[in-house]
Structure formats: C-alpha cells, structure tokens
PDB file of N, CA, C and O in Angstrom:
ATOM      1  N   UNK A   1      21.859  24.022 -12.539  1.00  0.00           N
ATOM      2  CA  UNK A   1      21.167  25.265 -12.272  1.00  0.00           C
ATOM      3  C   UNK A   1      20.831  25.295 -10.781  1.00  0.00           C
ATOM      4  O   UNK A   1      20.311  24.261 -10.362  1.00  0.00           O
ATOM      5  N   UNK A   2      21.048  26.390  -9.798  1.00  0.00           N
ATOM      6  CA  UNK A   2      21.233  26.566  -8.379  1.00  0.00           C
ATOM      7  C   UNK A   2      19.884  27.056  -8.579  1.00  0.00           C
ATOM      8  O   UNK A   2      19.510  27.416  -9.695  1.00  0.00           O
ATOM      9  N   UNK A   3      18.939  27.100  -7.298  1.00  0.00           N
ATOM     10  CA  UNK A   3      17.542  27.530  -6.736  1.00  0.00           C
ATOM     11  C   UNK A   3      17.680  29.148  -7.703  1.00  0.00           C
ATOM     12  O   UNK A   3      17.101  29.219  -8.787  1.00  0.00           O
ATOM     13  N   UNK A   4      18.397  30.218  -7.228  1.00  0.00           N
ATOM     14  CA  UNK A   4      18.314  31.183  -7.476  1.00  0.00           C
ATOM     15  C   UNK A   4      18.144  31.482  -9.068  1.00  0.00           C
ATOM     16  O   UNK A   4      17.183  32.134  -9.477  1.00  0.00           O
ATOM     17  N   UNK A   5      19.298  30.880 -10.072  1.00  0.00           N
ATOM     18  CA  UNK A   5      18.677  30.929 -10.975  1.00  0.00           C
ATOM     19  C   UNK A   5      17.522  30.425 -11.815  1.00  0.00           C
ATOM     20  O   UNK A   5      17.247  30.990 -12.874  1.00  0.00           O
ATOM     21  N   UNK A   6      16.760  29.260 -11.328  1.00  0.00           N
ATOM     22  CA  UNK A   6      15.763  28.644 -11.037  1.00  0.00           C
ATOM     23  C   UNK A   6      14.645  29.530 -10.844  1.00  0.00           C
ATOM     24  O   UNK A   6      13.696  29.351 -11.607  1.00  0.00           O
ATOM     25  N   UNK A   7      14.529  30.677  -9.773  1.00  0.00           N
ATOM     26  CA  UNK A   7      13.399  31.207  -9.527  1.00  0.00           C
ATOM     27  C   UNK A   7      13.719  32.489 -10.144  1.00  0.00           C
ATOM     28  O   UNK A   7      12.796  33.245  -9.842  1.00  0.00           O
ATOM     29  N   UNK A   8      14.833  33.286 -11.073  1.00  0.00           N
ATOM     30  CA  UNK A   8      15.073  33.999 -12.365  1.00  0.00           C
ATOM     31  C   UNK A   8      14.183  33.763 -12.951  1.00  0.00           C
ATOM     32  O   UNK A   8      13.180  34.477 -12.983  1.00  0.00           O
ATOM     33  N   UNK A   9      14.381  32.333 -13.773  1.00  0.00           N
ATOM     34  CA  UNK A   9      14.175  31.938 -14.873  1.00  0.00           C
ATOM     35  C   UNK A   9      12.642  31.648 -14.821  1.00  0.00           C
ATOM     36  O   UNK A   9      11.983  31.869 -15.837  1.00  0.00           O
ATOM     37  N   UNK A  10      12.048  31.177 -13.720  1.00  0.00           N
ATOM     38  CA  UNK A  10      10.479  30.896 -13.272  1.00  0.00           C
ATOM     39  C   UNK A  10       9.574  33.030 -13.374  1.00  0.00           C
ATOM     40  O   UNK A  10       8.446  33.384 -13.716  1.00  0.00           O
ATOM     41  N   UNK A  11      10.263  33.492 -13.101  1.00  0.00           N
ATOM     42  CA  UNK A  11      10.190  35.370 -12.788  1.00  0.00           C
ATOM     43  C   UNK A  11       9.944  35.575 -14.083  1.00  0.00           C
ATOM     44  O   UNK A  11       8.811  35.609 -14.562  1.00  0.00           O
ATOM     45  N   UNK A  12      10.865  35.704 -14.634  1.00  0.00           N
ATOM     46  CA  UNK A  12      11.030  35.986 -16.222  1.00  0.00           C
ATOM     47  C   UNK A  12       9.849  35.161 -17.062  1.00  0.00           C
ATOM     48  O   UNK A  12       8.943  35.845 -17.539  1.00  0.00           O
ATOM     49  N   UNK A  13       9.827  33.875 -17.240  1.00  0.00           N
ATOM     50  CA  UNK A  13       8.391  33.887 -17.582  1.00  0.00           C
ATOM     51  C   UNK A  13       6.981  33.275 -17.274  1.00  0.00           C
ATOM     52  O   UNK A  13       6.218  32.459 -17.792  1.00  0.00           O
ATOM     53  N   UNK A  14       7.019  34.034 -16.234  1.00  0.00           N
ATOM     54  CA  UNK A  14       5.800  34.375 -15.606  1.00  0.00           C
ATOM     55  C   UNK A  14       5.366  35.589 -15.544  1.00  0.00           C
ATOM     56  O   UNK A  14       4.254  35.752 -15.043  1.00  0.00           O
ATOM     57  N   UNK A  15       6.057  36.666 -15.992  1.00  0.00           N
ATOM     58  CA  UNK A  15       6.181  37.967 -16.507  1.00  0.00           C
ATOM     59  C   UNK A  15       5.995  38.007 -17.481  1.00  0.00           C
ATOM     60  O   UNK A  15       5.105  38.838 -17.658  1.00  0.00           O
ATOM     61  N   UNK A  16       6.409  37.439 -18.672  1.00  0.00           N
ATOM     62  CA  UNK A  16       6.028  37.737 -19.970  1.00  0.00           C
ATOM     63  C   UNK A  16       4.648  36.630 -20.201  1.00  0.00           C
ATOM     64  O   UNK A  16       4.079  36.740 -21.287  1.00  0.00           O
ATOM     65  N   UNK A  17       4.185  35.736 -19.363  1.00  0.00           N
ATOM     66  CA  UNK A  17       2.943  35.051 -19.746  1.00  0.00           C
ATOM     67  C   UNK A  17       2.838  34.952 -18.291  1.00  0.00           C
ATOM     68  O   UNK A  17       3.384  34.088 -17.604  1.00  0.00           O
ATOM     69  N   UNK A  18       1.946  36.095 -17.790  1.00  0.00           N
ATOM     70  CA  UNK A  18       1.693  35.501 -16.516  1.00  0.00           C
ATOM     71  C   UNK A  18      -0.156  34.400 -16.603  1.00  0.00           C
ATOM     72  O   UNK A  18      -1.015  34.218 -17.467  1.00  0.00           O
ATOM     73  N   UNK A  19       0.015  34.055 -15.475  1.00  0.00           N
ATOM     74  CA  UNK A  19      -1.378  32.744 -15.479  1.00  0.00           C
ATOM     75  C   UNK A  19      -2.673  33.541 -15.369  1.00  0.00           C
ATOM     76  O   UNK A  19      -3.002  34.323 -14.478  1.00  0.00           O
ATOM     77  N   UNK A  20      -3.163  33.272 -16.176  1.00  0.00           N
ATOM     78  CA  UNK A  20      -4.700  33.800 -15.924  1.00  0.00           C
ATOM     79  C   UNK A  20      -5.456  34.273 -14.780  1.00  0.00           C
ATOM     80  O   UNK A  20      -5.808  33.402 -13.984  1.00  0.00           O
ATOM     81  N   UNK A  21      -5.784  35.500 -14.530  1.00  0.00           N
ATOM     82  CA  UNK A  21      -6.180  36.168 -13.060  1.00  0.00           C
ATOM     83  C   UNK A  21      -5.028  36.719 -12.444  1.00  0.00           C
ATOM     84  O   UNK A  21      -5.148  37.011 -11.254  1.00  0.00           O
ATOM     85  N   UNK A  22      -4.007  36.911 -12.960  1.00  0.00           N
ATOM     86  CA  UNK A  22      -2.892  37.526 -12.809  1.00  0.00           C
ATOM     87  C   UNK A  22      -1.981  38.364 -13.513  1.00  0.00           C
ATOM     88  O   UNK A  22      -1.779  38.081 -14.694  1.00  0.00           O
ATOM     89  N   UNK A  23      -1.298  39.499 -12.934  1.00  0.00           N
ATOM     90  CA  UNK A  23      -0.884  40.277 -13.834  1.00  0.00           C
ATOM     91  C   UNK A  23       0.863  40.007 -13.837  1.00  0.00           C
ATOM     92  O   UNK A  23       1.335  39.387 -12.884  1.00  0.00           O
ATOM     93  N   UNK A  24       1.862  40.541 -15.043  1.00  0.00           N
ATOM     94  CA  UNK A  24       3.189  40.969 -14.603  1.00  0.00           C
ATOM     95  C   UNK A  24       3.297  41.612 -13.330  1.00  0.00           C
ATOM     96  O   UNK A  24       3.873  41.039 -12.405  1.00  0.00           O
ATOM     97  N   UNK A  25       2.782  42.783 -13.194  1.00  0.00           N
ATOM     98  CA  UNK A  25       2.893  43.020 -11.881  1.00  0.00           C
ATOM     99  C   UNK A  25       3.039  42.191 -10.334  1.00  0.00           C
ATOM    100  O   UNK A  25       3.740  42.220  -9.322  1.00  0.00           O
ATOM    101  N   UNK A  26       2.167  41.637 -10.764  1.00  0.00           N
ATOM    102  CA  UNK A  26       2.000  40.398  -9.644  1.00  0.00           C
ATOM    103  C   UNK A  26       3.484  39.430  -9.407  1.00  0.00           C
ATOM    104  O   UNK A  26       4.214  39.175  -8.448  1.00  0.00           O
ATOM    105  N   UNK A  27       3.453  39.173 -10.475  1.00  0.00           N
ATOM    106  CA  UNK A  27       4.936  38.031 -10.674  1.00  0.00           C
ATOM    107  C   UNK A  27       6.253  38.825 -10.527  1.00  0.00           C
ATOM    108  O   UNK A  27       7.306  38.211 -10.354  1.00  0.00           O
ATOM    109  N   UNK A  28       6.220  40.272 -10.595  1.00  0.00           N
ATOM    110  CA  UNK A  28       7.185  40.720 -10.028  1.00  0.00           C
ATOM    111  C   UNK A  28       7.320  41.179  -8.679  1.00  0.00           C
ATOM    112  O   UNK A  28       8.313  41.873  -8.459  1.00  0.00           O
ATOM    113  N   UNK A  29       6.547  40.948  -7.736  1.00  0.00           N
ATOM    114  CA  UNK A  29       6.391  41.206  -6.741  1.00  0.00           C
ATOM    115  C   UNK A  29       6.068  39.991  -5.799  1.00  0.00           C
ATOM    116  O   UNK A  29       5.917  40.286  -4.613  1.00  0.00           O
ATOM    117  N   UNK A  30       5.940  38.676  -6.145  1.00  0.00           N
ATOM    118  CA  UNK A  30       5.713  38.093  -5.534  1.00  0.00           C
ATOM    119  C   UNK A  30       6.883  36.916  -4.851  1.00  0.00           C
ATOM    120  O   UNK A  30       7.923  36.568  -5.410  1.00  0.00           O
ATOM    121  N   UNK A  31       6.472  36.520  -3.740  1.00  0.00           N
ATOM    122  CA  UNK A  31       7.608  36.075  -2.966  1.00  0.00           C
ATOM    123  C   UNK A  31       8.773  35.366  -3.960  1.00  0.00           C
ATOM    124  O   UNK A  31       8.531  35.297  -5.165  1.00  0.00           O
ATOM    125  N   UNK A  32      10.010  34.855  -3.438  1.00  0.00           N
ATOM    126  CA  UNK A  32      10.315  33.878  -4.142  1.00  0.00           C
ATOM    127  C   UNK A  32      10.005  31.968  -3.879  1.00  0.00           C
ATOM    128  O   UNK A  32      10.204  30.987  -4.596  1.00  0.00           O
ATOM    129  N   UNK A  33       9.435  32.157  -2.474  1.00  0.00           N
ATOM    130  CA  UNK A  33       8.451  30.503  -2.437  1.00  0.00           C
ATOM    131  C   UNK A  33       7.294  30.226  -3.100  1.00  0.00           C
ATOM    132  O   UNK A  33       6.852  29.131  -3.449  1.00  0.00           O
ATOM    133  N   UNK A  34       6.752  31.548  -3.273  1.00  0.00           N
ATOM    134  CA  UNK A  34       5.420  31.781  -3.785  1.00  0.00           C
ATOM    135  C   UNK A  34       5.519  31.417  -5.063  1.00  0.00           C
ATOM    136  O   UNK A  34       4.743  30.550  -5.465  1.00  0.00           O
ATOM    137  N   UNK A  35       6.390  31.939  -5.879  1.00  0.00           N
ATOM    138  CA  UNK A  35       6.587  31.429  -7.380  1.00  0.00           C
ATOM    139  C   UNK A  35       6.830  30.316  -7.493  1.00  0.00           C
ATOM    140  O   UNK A  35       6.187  29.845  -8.431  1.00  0.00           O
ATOM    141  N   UNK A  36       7.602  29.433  -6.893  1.00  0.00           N
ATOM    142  CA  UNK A  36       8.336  28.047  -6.703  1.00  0.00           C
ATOM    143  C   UNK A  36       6.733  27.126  -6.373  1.00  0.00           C
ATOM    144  O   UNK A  36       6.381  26.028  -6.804  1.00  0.00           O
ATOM    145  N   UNK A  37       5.965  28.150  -5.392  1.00  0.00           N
ATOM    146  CA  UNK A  37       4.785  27.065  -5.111  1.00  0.00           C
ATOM    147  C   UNK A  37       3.698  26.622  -5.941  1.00  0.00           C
ATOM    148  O   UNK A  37       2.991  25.622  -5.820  1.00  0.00           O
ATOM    149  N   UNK A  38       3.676  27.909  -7.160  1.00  0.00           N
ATOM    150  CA  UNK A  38       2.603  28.280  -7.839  1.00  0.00           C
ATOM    151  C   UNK A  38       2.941  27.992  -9.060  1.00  0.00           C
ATOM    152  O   UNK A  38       2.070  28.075  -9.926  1.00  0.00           O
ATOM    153  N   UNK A  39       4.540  27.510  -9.483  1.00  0.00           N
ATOM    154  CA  UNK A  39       4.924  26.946 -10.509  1.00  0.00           C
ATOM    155  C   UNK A  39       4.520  25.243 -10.688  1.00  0.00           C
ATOM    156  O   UNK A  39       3.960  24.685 -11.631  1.00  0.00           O
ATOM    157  N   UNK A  40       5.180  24.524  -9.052  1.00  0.00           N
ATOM    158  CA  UNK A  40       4.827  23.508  -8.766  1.00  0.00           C
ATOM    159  C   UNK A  40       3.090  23.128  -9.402  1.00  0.00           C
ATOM    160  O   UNK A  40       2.694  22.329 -10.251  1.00  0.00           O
ATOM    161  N   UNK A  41       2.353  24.163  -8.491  1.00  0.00           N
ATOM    162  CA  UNK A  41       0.866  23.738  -8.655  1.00  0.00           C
ATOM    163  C   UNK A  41       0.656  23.820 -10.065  1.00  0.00           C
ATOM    164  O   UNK A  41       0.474  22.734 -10.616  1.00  0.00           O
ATOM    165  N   UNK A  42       0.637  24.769 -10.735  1.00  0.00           N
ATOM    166  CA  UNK A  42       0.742  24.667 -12.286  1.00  0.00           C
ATOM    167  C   UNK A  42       1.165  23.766 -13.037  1.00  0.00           C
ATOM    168  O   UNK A  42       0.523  23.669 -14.083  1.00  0.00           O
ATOM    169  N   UNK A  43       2.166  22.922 -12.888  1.00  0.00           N
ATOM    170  CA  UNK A  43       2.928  22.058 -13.770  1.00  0.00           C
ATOM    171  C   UNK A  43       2.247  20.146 -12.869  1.00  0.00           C
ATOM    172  O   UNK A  43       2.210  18.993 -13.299  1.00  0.00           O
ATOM    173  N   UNK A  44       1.929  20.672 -11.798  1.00  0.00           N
ATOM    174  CA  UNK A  44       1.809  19.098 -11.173  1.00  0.00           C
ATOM    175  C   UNK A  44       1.222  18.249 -11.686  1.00  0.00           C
ATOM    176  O   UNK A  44       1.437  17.162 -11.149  1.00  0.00           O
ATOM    177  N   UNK A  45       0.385  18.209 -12.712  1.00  0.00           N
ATOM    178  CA  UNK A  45      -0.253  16.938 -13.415  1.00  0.00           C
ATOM    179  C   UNK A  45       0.932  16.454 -14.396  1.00  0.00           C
ATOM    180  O   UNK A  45       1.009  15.247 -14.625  1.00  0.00           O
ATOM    181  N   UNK A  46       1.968  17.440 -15.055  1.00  0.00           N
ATOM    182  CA  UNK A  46       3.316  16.584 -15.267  1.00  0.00           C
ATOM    183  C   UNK A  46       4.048  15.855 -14.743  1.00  0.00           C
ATOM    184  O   UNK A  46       4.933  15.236 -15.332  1.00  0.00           O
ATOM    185  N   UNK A  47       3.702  15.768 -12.988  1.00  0.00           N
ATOM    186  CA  UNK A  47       4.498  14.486 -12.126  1.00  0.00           C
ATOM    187  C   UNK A  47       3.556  13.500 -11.724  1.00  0.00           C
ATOM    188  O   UNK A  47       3.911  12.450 -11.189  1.00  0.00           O
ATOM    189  N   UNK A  48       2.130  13.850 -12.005  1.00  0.00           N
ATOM    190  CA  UNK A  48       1.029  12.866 -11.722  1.00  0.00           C
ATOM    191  C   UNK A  48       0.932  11.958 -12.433  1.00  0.00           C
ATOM    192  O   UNK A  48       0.449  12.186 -13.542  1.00  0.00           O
ATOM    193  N   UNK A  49       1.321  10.643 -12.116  1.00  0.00           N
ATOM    194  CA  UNK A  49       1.332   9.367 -13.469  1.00  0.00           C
ATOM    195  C   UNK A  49       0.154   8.570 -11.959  1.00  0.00           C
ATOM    196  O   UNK A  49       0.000   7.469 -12.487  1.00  0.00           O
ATOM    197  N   UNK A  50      -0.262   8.515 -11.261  1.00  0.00           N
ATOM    198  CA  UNK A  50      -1.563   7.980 -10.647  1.00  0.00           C
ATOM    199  C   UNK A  50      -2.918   7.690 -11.695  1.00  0.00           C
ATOM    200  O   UNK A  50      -3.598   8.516 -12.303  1.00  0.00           O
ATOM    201  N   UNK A  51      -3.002   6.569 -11.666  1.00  0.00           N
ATOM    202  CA  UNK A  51      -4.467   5.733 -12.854  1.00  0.00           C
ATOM    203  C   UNK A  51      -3.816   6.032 -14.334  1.00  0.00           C
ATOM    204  O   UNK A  51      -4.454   5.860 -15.373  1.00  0.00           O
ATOM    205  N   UNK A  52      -2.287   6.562 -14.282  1.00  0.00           N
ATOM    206  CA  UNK A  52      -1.933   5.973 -16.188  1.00  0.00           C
ATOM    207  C   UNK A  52      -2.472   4.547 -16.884  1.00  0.00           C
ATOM    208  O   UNK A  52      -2.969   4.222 -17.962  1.00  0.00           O
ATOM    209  N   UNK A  53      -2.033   3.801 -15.473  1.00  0.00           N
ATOM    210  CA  UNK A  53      -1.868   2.371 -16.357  1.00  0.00           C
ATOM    211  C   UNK A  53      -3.608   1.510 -15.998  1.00  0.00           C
ATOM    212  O   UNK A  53      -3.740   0.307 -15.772  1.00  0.00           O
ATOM    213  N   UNK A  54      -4.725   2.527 -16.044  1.00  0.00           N
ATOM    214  CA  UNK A  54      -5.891   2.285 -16.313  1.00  0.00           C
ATOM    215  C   UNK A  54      -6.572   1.415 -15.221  1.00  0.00           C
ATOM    216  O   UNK A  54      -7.558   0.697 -15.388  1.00  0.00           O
ATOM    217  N   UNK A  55      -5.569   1.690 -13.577  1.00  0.00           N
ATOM    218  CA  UNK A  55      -6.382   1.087 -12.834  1.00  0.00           C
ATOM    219  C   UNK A  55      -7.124   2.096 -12.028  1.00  0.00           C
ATOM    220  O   UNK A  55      -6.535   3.111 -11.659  1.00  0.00           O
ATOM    221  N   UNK A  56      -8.193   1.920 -11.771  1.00  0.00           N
ATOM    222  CA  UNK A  56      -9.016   3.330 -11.370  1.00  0.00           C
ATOM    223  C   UNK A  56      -9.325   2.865  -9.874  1.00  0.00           C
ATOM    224  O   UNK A  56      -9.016   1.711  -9.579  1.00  0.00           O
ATOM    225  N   UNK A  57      -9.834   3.575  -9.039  1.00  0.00           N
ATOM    226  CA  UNK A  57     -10.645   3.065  -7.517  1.00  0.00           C
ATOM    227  C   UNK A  57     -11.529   4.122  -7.449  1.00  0.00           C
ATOM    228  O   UNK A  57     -11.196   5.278  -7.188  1.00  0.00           O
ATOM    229  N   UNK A  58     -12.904   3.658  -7.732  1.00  0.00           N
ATOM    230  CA  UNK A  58     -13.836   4.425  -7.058  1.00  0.00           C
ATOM    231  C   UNK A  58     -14.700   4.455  -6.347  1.00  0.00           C
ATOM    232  O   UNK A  58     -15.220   5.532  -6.054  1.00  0.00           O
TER     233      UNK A  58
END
C-alpha cells in the first residue's frame, strides 16, 4: 500500500468515525500530513512498549 492510498483509507475512516471534538467535515478538509499526524498521535500507545516489562523510573 503506497502513502496515497494510505491517507484514502485513514480519510475514509475518519469520516465515518471521526475523533471526538471533531466533525466529518473536519476530516474532509484537513491536510493530508495532518491526518497522517493525528492518526500517528491517536494510535501511538500501540508502538509504546516503554515500562512493559515492569521496570519503572521515577
């Protein structure tokens, strides 16, 4: 899958479920980095494995 259809497929649903404080409208109008950035921020605790393995620093 190439970037472009990538940020389709990110458009499409974020349009039919856009994020809370936000409308369809919004997601159809908004950049295409902007979606890519705001998908990232949304999903990033799925690449966060930091203190899995129960070592903490505080």
């Amino acid at each position: 899958m190439d970037e472009k259809e990538l940020i389709e497929e990110l458009r499409k649903k974020y349009i039919l479920n856009p994020p809370e404080g936000m409308t369809n409208d919004d997601m159809r109008h908004m950049s295409d980095g902007d979606l890519l950035d705001m998908d990232f921020f949304l999903n990033d605790e799925d690449f966060d494995d930091v203190g899995e393995e129960g070592f903490y620093i505080f």
